[in-house]
N, C-alpha and C positions, 0 to 999 in steps of 0.2 A: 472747519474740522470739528469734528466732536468725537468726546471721551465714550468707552463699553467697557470701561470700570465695575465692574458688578453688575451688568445686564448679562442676561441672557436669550437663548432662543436667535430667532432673527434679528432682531432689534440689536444682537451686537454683533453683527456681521460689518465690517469695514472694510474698502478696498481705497486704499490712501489714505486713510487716517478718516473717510467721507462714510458716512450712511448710506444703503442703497437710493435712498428716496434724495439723497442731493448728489447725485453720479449724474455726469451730464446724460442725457437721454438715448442712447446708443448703448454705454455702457449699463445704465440702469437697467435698459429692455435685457442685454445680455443677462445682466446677475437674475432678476428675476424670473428667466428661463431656466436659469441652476437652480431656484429656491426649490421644488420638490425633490432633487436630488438632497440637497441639505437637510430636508424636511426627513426624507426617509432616512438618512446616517443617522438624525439626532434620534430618531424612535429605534433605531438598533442599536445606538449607544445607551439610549437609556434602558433598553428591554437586557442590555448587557450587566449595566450596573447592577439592578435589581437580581439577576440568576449571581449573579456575583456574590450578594449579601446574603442569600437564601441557600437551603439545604437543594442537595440535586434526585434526591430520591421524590417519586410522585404519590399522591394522597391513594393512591390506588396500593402503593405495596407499601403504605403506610399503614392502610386499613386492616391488609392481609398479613401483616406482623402482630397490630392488636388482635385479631380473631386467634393467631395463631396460639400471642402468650396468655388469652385467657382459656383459652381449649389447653393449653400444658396446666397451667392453673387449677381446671376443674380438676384435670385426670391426675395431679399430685393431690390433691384435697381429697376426692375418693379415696387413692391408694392410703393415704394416711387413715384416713377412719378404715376401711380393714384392719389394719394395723390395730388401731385403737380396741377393733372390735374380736381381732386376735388376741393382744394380752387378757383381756376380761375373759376368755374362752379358756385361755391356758390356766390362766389364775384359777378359776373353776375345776378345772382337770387335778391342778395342785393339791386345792384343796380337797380335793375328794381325794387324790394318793393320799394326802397324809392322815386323813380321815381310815382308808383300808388301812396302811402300816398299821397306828394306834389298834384297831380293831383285831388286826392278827399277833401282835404284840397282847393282846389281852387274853387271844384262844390262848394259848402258852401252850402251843405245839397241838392242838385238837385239830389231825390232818383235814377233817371231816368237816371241821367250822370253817380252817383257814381255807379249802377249797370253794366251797359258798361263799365265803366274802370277796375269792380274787374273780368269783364269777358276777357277781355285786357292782365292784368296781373294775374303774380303766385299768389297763398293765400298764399306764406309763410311766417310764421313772422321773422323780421331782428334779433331779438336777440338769438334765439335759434340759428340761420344760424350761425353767428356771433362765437358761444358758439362750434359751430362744425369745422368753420375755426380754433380756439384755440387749437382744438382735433386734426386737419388734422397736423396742425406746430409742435406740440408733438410728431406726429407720426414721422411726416421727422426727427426732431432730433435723436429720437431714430432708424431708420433705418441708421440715419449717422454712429451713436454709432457701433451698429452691425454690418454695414459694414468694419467700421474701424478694428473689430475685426477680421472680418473673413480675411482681410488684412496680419492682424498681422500673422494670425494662415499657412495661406497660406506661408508666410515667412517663419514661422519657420519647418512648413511641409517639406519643401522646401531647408533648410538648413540639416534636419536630412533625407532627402533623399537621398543628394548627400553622406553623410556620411557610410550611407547604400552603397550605388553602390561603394564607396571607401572600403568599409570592403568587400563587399562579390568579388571585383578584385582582393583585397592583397589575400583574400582565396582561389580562382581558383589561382592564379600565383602558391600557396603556394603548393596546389594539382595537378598542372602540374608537379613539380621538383619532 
């Protein structure tokens, strides 16, 4: 009799406490007519183990989540510079009302000047503008927010990918032998 203390594979297969290779000769022909059923368990238990350890999503819609969150990426990064390129615009607009105000504040009622200067400048009034700069800087925050996110997601995408292309190598190695 011998010890399968810490062997594995075939080599710790026993039937009475005996190794295939010291089973009287009848029984050994038998066992070793089962060895490629044994053979095929142990490679579906190990191909078990392995999907067990690993994520179950495949490198395919792993990939199509990275394209996804850097295409949201791009098209929050755009949206934010309009934005950016909105305040500058408004800011301009601003400044040019407060530039006509001072200016008709200076006619002191010359219907004839303050006419030509509201034809000069925009009509639009500073406080509402003002109220939409407030709205544009909200926006950028929150496009910072979402970007940050989709960063985050990108990472972790990107961590459970490699895991993926790790699981499904260990599985072909495993389906080669």
């Amino acid at each position: 009799m011998s010890d399968n203390i810490g062997t594995k594979g075939p080599d710790s297969l026993r039937l009475g406490g005996m190794k295939v290779d010291e089973l009287p000769f009848a029984a050994a022909e038998q066992t070793k007519g089962q060895l490629p059923e044994f053979y095929a368990t142990e490679k579906l238990n190990k191909m078990a183990r392995i999907k067990a350890r690993y994520p179950t999503q495949t490198v395919d819609w792993c990939d199509g989540a990275l394209r996804e969150c850097q295409s949201n990426l791009k098209n929050v990064a755009t949206l934010k510079k309009q934005h950016e390129a909105s305040i500058v615009e408004y800011l301009a607009f601003i400044s040019q009302c407060k530039r006509r105000d001072r200016k008709i504040r200076e006619a002191k009622g010359d219907e004839e000047q303050i006419k030509a200067i509201r034809k000069q400048f925009p009509l639009y009034q500073v406080k509402p503008m003002k109220t939409q700069v407030g709205q544009f800087k909200a926006a950028i925050n929150r496009c910072v927010e979402v970007m940050d996110k989709e960063r985050e997601s990108i990472k972790q995408v990107s961590e459970l990918r490699e895991k993926c292309v790790e699981r499904d190598r260990l599985l072909k190695e495993l389906e080669t032998h």
